[in-house]
RODO-2510 file (C-alpha; in nm, 4 decimals, decimal comma):
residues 225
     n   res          X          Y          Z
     1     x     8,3785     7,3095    14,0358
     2     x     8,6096     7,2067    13,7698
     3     x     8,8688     6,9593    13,6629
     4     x     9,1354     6,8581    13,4625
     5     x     9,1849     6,5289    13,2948
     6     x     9,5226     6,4415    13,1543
     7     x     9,7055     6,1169    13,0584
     8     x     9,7549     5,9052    12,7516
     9     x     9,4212     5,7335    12,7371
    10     x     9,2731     5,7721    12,3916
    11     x     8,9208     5,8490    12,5006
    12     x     8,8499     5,9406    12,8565
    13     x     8,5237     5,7113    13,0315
    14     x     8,3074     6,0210    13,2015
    15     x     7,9636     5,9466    13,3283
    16     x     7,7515     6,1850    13,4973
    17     x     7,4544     6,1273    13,7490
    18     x     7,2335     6,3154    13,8935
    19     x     7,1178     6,2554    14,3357
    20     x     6,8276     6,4032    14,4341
    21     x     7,0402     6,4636    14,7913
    22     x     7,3696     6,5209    14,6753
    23     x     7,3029     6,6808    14,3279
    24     x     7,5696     6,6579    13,9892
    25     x     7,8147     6,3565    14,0625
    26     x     8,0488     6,2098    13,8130
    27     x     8,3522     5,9658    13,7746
    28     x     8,6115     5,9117    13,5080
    29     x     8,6925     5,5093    13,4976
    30     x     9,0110     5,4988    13,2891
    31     x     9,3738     5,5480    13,3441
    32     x     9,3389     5,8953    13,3176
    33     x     9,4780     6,1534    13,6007
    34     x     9,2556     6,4135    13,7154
    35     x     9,2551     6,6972    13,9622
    36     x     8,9601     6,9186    14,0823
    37     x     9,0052     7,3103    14,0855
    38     x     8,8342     7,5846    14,1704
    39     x     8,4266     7,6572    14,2412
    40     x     8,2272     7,7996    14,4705
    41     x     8,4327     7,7125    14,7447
    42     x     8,7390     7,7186    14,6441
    43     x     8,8828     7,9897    14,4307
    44     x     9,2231     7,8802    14,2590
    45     x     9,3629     8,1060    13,9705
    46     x     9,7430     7,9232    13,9757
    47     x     9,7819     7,5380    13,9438
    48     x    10,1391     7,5184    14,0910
    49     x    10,2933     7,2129    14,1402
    50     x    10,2018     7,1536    14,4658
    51     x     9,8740     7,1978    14,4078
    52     x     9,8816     6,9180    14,1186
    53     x    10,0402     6,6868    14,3246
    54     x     9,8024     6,7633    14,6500
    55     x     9,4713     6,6942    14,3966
    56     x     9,5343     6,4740    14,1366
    57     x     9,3817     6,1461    14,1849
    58     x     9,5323     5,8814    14,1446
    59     x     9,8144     6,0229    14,3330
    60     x    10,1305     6,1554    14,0963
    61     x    10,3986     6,1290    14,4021
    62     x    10,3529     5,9801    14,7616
    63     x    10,2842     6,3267    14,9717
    64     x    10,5387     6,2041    15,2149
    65     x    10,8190     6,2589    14,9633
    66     x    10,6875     6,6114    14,8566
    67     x    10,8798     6,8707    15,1581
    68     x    11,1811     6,7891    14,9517
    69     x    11,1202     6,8956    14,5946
    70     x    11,4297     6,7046    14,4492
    71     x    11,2289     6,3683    14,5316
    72     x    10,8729     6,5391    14,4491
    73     x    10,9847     6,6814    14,1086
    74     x    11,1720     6,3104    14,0291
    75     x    10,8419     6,1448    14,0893
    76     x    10,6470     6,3623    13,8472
    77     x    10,9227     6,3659    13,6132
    78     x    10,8877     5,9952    13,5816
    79     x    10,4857     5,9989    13,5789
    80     x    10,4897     6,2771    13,3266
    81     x    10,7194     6,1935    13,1073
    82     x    10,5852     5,8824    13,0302
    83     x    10,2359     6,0645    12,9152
    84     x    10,4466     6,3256    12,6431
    85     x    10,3709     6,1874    12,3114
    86     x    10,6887     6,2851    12,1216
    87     x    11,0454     6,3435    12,2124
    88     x    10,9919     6,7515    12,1623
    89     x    10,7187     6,7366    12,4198
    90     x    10,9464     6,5262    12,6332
    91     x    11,2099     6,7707    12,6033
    92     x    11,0035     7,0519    12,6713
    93     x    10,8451     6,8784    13,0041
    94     x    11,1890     6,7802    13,0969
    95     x    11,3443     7,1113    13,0685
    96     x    11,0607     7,2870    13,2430
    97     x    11,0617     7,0764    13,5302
    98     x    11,4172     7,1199    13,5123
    99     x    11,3700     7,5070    13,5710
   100     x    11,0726     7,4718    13,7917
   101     x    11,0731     7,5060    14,1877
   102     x    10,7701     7,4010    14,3930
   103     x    10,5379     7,6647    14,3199
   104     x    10,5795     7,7229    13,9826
   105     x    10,2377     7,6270    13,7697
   106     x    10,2155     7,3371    13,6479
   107     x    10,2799     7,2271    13,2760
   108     x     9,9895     6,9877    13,2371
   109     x    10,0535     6,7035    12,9857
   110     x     9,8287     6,5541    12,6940
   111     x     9,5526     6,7698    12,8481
   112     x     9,1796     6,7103    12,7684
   113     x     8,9938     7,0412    12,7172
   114     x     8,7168     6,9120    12,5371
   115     x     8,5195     6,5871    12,5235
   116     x     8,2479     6,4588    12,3278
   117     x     8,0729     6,1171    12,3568
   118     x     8,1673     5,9331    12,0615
   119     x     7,9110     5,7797    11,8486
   120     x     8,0540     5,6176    11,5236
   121     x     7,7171     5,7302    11,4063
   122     x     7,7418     6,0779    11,5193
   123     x     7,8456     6,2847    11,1814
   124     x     7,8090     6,6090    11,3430
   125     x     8,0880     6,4715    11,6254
   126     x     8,3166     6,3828    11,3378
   127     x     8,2872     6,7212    11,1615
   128     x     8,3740     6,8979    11,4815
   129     x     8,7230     6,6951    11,4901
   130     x     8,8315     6,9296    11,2155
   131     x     8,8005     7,2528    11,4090
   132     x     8,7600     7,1639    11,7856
   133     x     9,0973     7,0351    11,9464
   134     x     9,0050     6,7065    12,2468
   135     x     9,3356     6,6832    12,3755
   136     x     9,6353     6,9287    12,3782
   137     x    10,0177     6,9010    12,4387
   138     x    10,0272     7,0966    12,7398
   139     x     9,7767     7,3362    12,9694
   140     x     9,9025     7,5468    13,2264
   141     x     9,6603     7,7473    13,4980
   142     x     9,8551     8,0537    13,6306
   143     x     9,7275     8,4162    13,7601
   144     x     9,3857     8,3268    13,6418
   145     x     9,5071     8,2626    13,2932
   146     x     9,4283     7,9494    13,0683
   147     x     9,7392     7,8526    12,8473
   148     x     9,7741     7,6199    12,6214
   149     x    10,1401     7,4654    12,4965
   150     x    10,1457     7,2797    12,1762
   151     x    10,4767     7,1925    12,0486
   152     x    10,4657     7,1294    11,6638
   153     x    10,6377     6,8754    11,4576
   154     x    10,6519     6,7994    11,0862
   155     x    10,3136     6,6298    11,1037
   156     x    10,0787     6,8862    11,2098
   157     x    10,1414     7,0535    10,8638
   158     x    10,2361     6,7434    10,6230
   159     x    10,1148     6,4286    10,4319
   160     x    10,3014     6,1239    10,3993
   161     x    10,3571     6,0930    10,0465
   162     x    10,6039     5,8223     9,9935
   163     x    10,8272     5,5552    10,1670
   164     x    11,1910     5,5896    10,0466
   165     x    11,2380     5,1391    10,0260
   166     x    11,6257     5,1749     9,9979
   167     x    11,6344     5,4052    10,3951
   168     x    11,2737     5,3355    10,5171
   169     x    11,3233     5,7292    10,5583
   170     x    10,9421     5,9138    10,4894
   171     x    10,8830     6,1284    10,2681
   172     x    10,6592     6,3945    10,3713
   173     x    10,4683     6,6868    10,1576
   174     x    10,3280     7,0015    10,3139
   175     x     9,9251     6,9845    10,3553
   176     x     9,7593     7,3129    10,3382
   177     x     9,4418     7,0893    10,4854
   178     x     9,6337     7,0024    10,8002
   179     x     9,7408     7,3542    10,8495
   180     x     9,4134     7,4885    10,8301
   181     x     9,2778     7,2587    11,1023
   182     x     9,5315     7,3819    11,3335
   183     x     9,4713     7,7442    11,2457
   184     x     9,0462     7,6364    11,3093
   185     x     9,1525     7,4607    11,6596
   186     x     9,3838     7,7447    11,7458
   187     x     9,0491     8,0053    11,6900
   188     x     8,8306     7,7385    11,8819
   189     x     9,0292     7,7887    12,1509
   190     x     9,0795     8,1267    12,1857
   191     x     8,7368     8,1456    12,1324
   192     x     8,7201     7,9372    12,4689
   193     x     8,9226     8,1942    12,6661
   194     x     9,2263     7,9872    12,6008
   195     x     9,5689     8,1641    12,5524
   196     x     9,7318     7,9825    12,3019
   197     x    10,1309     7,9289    12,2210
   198     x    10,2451     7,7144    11,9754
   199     x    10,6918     7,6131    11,9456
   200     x    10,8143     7,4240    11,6688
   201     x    11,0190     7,0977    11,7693
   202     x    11,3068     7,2081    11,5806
   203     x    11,3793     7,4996    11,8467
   204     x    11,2849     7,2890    12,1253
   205     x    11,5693     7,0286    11,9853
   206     x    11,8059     7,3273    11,9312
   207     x    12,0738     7,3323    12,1780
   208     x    12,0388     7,7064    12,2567
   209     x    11,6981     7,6409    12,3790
   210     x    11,6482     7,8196    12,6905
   211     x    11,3252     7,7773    12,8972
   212     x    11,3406     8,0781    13,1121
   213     x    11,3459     8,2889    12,8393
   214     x    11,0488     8,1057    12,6633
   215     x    10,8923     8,1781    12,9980
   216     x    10,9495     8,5431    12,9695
   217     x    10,7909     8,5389    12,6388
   218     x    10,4738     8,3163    12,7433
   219     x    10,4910     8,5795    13,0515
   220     x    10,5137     8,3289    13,3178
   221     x    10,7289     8,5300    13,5673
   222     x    10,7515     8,2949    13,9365
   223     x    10,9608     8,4347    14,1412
   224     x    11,0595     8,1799    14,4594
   225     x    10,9321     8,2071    14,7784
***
């Protein structure tokens, strides 16, 4: 079995236990969503929307409301929303859902893909920040692919290196260090079997931005049923 964990929590709580009678068990006690795919039983290659709503626990929308997409997809627009971290993920969200009918995959915000205990001891765990993403923008499940969405502003490849005092405006400076991370998280997870697309907030924020042709391009082709 797996699952997804997304939200806006910093650090998600996972425990794990083992029952002699009922075998691997484990709970996530924090204000994280999560939603339970797949396994043995249950093969699922697409995460649609309907499927995210069905699983996800706690709930994203009452179930009552989802028949009628207009008041399913105004539910999760104000659930998800509120998880995007900056205005071009917002945007993006927005604009997908936007586009989006009911079984079109979902675009997973502030995704966790990888988790490690943290141990302000651990150096090891702190090296591994540098090259192995925790949380990403967006994940998306569709025809058995694993995509990730990161939308890129001005500081995943700049340093702050001064505060104009007259505007408050920052002044940034490009940071070959920060760009290299990236390009080591970007390898990590293609390593992983991810499928990974990265959009600069600037065309996001452009007012010819057009989703369905960004679909086209990620190769995300839903036609309605």
């Amino acid at each position: 079995m797996d699952f997804v964990i997304f939200g806006n929590s910093k650090i998600p709580d996972l425990s794990f236990t083992i029952e002699p009678q009922r075998g691997g068990l484990f709970s996530i006690s924090c204000t994280n969503n999560y939603v339970l795919y797949g396994g043995d039983e249950e093969y699922t290659n697409t995460i649609d929307w309907w499927f995210l709503v069905m699983n996800t626990s706690p709930d994203l929308a009452p179930h009552t409301t989802y028949p009628d997409w207009t008041k399913a997809r105004s539910c999760l627009q104000d659930k998800l929303l509120s998880i995007a971290q900056t205005q071009g993920e917002r945007i993006f969200l927005q604009t997908y859902l936007e586009e989006s009918k009911a079984q079109y995959p979902a675009l997973i915000p502030q995704t966790w893909v990888n988790w490690i205990h943290y141990n302000p001891h651990d150096v090891e765990r702190a090296r591994r920040v540098k090259s192995e993403p925790f949380r990403v923008d967006f994940t998306m499940y569709y025809d058995s692919r694993k995509i990730v969405i990161e939308v890129d502003g001005s500081s995943h490849f700049s340093d702050i290196l001064d505060v104009d005092t007259s505007s408050g405006r920052i002044v940034l400076e490009g940071s070959m260090s920060k760009y290299t991370e990236h390009l080591r998280k970007d390898r990590w997870l293609r390593s992983k079997g991810w499928e990974v697309w990265r959009f600069s907030e600037q065309e996001i924020l452009e007012k010819g931005f057009n989703m369905a042709d960004t679909l086209r391009e990620i190769g995300v082709l839903v036609r309605s049923r």
